[in-house]
C-alpha positions as CSV (number, residue, x, y, z in Angstrom):
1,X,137.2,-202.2,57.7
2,X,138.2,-205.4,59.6
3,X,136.1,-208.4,60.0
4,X,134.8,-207.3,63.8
5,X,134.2,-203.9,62.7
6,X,131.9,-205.2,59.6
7,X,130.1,-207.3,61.9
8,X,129.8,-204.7,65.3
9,X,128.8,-202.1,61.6
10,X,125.5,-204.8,60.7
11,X,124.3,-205.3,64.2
12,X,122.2,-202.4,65.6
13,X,121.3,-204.1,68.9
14,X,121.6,-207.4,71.3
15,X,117.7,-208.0,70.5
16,X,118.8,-208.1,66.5
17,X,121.4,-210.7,67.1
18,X,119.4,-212.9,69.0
19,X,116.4,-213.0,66.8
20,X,119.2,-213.3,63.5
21,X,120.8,-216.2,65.6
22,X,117.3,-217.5,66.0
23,X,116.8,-216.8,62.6
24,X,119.9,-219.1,61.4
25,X,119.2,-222.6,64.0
26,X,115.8,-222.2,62.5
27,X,116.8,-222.7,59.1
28,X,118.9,-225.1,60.0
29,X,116.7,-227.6,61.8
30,X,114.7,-227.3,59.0
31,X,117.5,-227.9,56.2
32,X,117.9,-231.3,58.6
33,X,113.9,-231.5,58.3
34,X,113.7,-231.8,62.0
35,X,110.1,-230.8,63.5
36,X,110.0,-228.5,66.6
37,X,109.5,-230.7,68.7
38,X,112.0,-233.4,67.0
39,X,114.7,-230.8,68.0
40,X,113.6,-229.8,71.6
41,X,113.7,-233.5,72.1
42,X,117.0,-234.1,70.8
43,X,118.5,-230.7,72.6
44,X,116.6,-232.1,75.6
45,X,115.2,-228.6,76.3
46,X,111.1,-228.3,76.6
47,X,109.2,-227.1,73.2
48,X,108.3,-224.1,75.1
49,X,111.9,-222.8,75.2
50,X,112.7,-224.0,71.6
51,X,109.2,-222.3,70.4
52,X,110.2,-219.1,72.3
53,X,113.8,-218.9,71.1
54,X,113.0,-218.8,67.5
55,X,109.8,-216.7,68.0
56,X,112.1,-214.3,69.7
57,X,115.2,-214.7,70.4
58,X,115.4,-215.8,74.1
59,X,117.1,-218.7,75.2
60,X,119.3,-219.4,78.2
61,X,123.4,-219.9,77.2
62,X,122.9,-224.2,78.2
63,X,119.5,-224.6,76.1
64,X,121.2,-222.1,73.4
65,X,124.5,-224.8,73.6
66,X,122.5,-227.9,73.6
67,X,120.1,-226.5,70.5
68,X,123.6,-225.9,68.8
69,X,124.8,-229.5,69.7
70,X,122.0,-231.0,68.3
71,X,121.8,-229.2,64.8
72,X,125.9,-230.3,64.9
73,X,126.9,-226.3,65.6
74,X,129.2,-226.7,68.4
75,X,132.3,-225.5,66.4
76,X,131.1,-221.5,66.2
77,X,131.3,-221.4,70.1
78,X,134.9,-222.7,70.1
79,X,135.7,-218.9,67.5
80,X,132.8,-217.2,69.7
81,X,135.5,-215.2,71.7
82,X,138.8,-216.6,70.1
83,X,141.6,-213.7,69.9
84,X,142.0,-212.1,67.0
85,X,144.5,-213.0,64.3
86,X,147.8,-211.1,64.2
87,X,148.6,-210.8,60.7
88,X,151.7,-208.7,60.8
89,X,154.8,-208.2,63.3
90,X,153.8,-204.7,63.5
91,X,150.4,-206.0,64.5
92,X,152.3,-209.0,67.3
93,X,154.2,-205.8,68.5
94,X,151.6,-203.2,69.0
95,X,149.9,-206.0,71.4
96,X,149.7,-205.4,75.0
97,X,151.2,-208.0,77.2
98,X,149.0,-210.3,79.2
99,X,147.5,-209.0,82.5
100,X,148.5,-211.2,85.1
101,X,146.7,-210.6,89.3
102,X,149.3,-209.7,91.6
103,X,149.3,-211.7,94.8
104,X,148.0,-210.6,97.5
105,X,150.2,-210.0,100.7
């Protein structure tokens, strides 16, 4: 099983990633001993959001990229929708050519 398929296998719904994703910046404000409110401050977000994201999961995309700036988590967006890796010729072959819009006329 490839590595998409492992992870689409472990995740049963969009609610279970966001609270597992809550989950994670959670523990690691608190591996950086940051308080709640030491974080919201730093992601410049209110404690509300911040309290509500890692009660349950909700946060808009901005507050959920500044959180991630401020813990120093930026890099995972930059894989967040990245291609996959082509491993084999077979694999570079089998790959549909890029879509490109036609003009309209």
């Amino acid at each position: 099983m490839d590595s998409v398929a492992h992870i689409l296998a472990t995740i049963s719904s969009p609610g279970e990633l966001a609270e597992g994703l809550a989950a994670r910046a959670k523990a690691r404000r608190l591996a950086a001993d940051l308080s709640q409110e030491g974080l919201a401050s730093r992601a410049g977000i209110t404690l509300s959001s911040l309290k509500r994201f890692e009660r349950t999961g909700e946060i808009s995309l901005e507050r959920l990229i500044r959180v991630a700036t401020a813990l120093g988590a930026t890099g995972e967006f930059q894989q967040l929708f990245a291609p996959p890796e082509l491993r084999t010729l077979d694999e570079i072959l089998a790959r549909p050519s890029t879509r490109k819009r036609g003009r309209r006329r």
